[in-house]
DSSP file (Angstrom, degrees, kcal/mol; ACC not computed):
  #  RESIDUE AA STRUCTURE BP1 BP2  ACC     N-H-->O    O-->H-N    N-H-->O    O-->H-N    TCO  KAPPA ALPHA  PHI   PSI    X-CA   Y-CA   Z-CA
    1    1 A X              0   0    0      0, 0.0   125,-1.4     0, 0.0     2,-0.9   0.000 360.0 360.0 360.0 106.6  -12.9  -29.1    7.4
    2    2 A X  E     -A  125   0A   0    123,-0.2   123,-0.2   124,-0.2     3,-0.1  -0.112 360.0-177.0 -31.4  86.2  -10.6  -26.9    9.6
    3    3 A X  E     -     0   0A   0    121,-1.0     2,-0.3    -2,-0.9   122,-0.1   0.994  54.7 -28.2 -28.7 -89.9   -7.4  -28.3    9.9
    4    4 A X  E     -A  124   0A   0    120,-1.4   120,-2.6     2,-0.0     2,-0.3  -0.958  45.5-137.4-145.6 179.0   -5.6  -25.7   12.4
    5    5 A X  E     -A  123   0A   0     56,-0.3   118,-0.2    -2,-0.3     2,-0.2  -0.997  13.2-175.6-135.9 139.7   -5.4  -22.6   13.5
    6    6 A X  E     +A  122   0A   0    116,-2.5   116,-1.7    -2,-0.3     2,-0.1  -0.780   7.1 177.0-129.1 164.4   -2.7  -20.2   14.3
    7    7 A X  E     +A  121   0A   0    114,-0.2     2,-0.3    -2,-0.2   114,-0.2  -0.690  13.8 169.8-150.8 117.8   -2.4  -16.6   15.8
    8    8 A X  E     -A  120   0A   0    112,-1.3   112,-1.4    46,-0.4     2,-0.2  -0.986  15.9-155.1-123.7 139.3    1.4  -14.5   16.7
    9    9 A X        -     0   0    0     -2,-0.3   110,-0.2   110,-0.2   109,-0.1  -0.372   4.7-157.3 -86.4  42.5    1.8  -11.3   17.5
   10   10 A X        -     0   0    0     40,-0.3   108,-4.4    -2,-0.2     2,-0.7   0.126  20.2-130.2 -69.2 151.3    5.0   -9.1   16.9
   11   11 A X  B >   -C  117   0B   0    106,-0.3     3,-3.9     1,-0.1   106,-0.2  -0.814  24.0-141.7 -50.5  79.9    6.4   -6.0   18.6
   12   12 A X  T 3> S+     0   0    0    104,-2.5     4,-3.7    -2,-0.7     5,-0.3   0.773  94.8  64.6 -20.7 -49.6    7.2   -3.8   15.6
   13   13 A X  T 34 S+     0   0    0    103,-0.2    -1,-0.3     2,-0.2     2,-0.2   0.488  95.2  52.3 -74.3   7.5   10.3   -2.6   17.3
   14   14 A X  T X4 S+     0   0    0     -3,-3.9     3,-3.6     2,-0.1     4,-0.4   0.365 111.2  56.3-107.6-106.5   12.4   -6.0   17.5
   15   15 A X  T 3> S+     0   0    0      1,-0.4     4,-0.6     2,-0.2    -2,-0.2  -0.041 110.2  37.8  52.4 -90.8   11.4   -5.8   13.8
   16   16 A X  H 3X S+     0   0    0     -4,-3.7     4,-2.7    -2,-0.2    -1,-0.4   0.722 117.5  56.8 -57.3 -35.4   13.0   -2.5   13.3
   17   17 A X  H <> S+     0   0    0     -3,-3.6     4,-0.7    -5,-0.3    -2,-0.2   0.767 108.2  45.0 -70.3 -20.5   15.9   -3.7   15.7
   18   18 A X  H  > S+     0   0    0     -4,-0.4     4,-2.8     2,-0.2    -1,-0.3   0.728 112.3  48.6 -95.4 -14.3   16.6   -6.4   13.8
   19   19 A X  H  X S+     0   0    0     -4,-0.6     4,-7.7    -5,-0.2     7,-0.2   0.833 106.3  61.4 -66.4 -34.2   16.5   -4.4   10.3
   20   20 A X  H  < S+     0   0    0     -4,-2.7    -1,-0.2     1,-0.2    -2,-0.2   0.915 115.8  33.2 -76.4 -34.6   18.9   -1.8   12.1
   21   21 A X  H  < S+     0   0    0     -4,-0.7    -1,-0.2    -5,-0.2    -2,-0.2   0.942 129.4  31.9 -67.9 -47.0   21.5   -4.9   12.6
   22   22 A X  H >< S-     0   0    0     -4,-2.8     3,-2.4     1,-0.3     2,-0.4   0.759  85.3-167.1-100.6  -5.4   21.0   -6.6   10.0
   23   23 A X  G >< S-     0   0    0     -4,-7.7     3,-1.7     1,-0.2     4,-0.3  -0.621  72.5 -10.8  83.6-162.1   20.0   -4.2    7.0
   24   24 A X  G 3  S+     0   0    0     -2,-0.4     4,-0.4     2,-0.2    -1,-0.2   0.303 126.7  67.2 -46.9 -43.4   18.7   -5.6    3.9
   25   25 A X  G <  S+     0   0    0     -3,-2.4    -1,-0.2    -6,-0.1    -2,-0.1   0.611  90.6  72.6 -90.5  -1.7   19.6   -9.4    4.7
   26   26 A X  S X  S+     0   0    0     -3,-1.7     3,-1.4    -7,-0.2     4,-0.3   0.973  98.7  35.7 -69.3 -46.3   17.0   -9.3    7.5
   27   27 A X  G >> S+     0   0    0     -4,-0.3     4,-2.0     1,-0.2     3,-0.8   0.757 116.5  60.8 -70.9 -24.3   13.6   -9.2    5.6
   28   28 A X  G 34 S+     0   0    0     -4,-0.4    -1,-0.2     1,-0.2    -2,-0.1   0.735  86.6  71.9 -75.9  -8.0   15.4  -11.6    3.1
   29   29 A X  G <4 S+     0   0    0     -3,-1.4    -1,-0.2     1,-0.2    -2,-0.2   0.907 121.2   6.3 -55.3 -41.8   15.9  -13.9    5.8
   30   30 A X  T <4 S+     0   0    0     -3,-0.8     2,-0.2    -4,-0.3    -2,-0.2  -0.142 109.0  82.6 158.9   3.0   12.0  -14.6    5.5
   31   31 A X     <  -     0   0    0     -4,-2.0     2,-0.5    -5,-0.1     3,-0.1  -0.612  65.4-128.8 -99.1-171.8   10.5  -13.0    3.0
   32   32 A X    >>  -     0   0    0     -2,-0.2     4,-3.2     1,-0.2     3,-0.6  -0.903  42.5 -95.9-138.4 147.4   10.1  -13.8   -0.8
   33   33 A X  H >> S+     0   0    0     -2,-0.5     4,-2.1     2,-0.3     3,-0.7   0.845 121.4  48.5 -21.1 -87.7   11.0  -11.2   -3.6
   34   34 A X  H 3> S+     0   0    0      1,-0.3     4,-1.9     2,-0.2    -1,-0.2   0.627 108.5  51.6 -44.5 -25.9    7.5  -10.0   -3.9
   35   35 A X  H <> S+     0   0    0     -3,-0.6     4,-1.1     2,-0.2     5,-0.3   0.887 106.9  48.5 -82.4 -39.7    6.9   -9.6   -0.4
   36   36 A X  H XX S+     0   0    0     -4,-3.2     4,-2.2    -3,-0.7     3,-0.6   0.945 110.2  59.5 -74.1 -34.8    9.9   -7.5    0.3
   37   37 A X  H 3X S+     0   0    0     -4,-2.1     4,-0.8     1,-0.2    -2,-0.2   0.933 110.3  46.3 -48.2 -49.4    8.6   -5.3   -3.1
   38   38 A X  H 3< S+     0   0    0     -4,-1.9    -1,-0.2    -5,-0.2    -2,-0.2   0.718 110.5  46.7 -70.2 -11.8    5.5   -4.7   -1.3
   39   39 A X  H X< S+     0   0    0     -4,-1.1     3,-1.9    -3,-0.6    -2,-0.2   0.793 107.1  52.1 -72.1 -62.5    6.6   -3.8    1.7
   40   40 A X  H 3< S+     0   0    0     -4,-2.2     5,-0.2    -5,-0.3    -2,-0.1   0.837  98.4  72.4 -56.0 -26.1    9.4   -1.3    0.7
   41   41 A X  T 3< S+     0   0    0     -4,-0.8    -1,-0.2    -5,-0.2    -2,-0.1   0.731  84.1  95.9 -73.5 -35.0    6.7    0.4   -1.4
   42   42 A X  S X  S-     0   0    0     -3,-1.9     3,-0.6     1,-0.1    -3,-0.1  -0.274  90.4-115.6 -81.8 174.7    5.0    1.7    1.9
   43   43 A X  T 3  S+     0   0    0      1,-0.3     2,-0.8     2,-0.1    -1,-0.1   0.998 113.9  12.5 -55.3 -65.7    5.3    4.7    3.4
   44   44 A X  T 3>  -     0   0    0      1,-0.1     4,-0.6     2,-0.0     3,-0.3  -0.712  64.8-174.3-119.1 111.5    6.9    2.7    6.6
   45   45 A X  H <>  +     0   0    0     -2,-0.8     4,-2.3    -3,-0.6     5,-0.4   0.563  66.8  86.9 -74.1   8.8    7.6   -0.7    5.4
   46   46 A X  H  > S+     0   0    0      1,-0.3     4,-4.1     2,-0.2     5,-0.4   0.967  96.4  41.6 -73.8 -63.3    8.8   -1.9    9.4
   47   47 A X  H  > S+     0   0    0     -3,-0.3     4,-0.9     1,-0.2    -1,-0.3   0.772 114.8  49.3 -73.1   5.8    4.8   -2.8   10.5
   48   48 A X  H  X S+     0   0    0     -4,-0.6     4,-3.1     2,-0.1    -1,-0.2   0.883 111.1  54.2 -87.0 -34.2    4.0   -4.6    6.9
   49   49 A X  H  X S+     0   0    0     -4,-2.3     4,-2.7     1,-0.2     5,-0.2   0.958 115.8  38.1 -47.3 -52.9    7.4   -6.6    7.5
   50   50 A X  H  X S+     0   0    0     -4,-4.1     4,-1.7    -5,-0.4   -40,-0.3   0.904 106.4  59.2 -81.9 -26.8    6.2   -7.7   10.7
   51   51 A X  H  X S+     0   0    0     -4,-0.9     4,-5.4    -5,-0.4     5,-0.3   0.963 116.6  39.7 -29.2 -69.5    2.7   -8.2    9.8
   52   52 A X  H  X S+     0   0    0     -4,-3.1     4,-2.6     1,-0.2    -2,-0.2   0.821 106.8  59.7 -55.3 -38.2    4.3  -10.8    7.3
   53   53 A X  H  X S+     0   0    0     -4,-2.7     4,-1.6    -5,-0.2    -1,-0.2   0.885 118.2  35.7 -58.1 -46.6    7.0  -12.1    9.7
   54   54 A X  H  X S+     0   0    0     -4,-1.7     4,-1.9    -3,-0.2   -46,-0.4   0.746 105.0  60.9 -79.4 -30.2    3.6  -13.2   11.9
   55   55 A X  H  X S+     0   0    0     -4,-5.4     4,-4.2     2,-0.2     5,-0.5   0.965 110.5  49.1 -41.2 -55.9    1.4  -14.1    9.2
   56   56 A X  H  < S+     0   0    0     -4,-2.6     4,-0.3    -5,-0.3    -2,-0.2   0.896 113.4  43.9 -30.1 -58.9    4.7  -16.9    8.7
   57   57 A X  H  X S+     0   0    0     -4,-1.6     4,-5.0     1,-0.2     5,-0.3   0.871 109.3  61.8 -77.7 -47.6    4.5  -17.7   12.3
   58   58 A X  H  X S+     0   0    0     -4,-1.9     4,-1.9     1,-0.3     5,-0.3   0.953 114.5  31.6 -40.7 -81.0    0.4  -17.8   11.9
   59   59 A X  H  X S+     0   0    0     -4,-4.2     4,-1.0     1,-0.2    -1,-0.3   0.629 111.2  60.0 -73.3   0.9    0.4  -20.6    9.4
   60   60 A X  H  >>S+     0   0    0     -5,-0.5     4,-2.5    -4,-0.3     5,-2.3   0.872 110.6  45.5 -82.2 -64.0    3.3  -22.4   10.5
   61   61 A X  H  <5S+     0   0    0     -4,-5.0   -56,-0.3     2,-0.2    -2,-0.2   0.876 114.6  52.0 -51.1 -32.6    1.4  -22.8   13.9
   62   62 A X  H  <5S+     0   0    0     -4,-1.9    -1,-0.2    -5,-0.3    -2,-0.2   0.874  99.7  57.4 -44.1 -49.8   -1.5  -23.7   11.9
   63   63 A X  H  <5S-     0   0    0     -4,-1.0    -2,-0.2    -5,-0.3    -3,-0.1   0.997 110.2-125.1 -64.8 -69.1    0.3  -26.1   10.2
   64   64 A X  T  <5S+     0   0    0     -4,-2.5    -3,-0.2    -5,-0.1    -2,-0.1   0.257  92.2  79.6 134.7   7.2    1.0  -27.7   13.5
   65   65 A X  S   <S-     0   0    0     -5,-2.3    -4,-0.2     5,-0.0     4,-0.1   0.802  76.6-149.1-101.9 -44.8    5.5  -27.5   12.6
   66   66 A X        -     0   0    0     -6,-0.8     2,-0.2    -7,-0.2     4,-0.2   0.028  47.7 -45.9  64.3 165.5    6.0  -24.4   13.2
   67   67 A X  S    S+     0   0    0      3,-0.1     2,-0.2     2,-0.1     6,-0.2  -0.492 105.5  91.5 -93.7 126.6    9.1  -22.9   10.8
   68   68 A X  S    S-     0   0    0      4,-2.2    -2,-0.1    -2,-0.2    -1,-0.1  -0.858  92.5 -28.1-173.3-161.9   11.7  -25.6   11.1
   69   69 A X              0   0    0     -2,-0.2     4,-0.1     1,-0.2    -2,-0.1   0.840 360.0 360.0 -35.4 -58.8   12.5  -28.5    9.3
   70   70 A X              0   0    0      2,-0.2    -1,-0.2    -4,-0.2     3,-0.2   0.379 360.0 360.0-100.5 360.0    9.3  -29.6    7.8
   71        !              0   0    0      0, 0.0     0, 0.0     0, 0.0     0, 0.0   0.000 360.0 360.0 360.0 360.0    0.0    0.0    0.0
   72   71 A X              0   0    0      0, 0.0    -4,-2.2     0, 0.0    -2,-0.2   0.000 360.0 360.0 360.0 111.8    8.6  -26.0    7.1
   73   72 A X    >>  -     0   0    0     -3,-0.2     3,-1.5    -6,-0.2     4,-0.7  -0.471 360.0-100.3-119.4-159.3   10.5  -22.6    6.4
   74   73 A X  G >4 S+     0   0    0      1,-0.2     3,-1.5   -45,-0.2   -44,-0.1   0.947 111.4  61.4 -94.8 -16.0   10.0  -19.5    5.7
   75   74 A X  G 34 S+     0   0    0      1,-0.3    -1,-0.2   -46,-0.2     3,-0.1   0.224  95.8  76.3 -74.1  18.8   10.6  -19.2    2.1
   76   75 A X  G <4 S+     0   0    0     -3,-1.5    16,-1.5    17,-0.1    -1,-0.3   0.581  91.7  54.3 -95.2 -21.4    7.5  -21.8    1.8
   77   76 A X  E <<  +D   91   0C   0     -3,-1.5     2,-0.3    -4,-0.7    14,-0.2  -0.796  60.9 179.3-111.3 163.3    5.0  -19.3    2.5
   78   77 A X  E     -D   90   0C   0     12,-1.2    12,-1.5    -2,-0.2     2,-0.6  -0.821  16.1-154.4-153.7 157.5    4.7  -16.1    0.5
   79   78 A X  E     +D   89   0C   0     -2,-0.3    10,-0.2    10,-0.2     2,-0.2  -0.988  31.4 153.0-148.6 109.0    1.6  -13.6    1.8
   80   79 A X  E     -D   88   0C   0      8,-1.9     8,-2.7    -2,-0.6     2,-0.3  -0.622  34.7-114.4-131.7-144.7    0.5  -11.5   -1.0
   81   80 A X  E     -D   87   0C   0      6,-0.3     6,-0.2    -2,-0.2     2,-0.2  -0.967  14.2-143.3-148.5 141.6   -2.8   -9.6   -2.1
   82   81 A X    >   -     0   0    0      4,-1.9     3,-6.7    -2,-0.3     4,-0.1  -0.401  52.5 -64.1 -97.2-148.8   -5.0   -9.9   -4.8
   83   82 A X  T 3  S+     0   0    0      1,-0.3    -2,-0.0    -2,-0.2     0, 0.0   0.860 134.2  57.9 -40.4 -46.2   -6.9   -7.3   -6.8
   84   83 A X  T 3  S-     0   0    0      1,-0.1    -1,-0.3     2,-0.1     3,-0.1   0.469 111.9-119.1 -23.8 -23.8   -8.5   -6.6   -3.8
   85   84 A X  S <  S+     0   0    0     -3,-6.7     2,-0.4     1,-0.2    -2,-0.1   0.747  71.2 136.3  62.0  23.5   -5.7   -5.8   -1.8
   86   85 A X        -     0   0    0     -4,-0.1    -4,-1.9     1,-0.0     2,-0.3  -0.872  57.4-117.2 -97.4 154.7   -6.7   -9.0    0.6
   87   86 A X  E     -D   81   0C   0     -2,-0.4    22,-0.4    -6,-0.2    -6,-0.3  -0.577  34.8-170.4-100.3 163.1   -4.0  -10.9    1.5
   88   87 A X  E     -D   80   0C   0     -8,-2.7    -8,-1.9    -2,-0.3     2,-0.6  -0.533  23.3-111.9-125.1-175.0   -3.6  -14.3    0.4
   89   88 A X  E     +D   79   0C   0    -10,-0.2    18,-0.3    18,-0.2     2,-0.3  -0.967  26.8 179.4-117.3 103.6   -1.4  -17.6    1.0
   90   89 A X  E     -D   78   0C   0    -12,-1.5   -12,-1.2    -2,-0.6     2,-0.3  -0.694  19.3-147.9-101.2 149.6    0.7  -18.8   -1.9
   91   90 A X  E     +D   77   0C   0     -2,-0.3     2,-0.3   -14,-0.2   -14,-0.2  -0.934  17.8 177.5-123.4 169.1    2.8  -22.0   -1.1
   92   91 A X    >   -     0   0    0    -16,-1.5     3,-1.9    -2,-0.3     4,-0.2  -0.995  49.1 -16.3-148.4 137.2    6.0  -23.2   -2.2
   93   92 A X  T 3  S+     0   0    0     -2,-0.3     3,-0.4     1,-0.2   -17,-0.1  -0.374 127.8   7.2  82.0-137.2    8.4  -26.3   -1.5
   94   93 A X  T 3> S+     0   0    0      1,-0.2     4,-3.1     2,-0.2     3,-0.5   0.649 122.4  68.3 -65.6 -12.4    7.6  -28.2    1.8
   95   94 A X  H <> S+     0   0    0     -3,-1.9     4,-0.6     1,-0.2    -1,-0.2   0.885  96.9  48.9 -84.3 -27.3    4.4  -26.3    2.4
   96   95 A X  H  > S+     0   0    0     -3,-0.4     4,-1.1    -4,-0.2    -1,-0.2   0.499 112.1  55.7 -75.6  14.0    2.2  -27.8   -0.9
   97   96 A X  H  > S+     0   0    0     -3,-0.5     4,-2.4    -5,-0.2    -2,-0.2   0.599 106.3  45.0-109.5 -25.6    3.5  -31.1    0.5
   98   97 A X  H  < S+     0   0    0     -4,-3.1    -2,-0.2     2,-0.1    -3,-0.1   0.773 116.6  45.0 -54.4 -10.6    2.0  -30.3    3.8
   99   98 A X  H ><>S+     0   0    0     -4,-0.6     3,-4.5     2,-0.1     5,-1.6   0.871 112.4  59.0 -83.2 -43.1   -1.2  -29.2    1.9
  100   99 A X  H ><5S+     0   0    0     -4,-1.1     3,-2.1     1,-0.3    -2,-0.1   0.909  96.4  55.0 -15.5 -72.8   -0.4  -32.4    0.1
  101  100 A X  T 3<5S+     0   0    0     -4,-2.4    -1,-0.3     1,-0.3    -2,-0.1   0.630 102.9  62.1 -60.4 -12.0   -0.7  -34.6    3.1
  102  101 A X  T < 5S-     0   0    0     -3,-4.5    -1,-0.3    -5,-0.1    -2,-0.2  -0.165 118.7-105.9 -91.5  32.0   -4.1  -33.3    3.7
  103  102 A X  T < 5S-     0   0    0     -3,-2.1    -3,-0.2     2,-0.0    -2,-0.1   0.728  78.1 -59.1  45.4  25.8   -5.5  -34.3    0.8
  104  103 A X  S   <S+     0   0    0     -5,-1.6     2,-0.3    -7,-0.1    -8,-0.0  -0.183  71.4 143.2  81.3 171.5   -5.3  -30.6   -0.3
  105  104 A X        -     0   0    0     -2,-0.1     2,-0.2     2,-0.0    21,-0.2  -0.891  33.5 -92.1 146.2-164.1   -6.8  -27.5    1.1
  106  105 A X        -     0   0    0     19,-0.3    19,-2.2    -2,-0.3     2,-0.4  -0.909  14.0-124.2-148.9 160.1   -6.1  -23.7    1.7
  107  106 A X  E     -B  124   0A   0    -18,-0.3     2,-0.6    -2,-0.2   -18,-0.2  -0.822  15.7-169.1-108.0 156.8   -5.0  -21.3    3.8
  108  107 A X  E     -B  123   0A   0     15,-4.3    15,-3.2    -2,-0.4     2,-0.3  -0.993  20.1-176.5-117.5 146.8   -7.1  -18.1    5.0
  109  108 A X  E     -B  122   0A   0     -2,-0.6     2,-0.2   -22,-0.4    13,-0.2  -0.950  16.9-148.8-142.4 163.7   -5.0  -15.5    6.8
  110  109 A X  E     -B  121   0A   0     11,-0.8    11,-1.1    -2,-0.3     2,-0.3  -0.833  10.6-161.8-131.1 121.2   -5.7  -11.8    8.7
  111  110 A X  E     +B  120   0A   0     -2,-0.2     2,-0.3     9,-0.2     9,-0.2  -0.934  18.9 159.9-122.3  96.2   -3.3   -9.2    8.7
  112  111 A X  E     +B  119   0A   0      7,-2.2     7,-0.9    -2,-0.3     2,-0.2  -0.813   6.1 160.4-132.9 145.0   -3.6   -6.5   11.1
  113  112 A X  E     -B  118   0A   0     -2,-0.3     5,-0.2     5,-0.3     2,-0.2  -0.948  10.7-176.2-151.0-179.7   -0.7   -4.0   12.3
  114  113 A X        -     0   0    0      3,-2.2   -67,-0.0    -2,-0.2  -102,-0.0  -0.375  56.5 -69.6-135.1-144.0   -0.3   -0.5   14.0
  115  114 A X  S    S+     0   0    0     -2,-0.2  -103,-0.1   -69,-0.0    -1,-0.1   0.876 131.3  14.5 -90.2 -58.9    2.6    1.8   14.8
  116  115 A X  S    S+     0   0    0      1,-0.1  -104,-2.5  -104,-0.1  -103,-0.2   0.984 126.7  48.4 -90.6 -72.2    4.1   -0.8   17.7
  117  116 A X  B     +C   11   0B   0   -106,-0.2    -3,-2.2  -105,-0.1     2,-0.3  -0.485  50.5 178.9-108.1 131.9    2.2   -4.0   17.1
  118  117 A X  E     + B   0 113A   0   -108,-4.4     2,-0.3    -5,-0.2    -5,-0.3  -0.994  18.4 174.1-125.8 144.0    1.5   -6.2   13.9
  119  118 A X  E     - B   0 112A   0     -7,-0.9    -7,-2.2    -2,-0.3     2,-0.2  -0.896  13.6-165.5-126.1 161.1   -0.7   -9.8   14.1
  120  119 A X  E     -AB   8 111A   0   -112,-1.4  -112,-1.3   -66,-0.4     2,-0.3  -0.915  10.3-150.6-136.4 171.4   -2.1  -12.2   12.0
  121  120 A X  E     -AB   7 110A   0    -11,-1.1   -11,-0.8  -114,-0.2     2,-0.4  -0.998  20.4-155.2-138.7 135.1   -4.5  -14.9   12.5
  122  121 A X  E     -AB   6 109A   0   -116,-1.7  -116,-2.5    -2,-0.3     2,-0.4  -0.863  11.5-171.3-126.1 123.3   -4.1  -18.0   10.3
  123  122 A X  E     -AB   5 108A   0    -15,-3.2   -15,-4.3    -2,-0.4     2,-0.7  -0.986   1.4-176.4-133.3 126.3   -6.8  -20.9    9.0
  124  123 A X  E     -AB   4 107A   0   -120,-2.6  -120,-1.4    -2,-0.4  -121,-1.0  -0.878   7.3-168.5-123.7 105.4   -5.8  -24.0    7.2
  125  124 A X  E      A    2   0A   0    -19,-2.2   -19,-0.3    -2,-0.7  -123,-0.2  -0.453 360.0 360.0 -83.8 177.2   -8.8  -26.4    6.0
  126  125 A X              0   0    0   -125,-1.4  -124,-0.2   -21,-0.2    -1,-0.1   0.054 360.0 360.0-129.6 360.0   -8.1  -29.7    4.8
């Protein structure tokens, strides 16, 4: 059964605007370790960072919390498998939101371009 559903969109260039301020401690704000390794690894790492930043936002709205209290960002982690699709690890307060469903999964969509990156986000129960 479908839980929720989420969809956000970012502007690559607040992205990059915020990298140019903050360096290094932005993407750590809100990524996990593995994510910022995959990222750096492309050619321009700004639209997979925002792709991820919105994936976040994706399942968070899914979740129905949004990134807050009952839910941050260093609970979700967006990776790939063999495939290279990406997938939904949880951590912390998000397995006890899966919890509180009685279990379930996430599916996520990853799309960017030069200016824009989305995801679109599905959480069954």
């Amino acid at each position: 059964m479908i839980y929720g559903t989420g969809i956000d969109i970012v502007e690559v260039d607040r992205i990059d605007q915020a990298y140019q301020r903050w360096g290094e401690k932005f993407p750590k704000k809100f990524l996990r370790k593995e994510e910022i390794e995959y990222c750096m690894k492309q050619n321009n790492p700004l639209p997979s960072i925002a792709a991820r930043f919105a994936g976040k936002e994706a399942i968070s709205k899914a979740f129905g919390t949004g990134i807050g209290t009952k839910l941050n960002w260093h609970d979700l982690e967006i990776i790939h498998n063999e495939h290279t699709r990406p997938i939904v690890k949880f951590h912390g307060k998000a397995i006890d939101l899966l919890t509180e469903l009685g279990g379930g999964k996430a599916h996520i969509s990853l799309s960017h371009s030069k200016g824009q990156a989305a995801a679109l986000a599905v959480i069954e129960s």
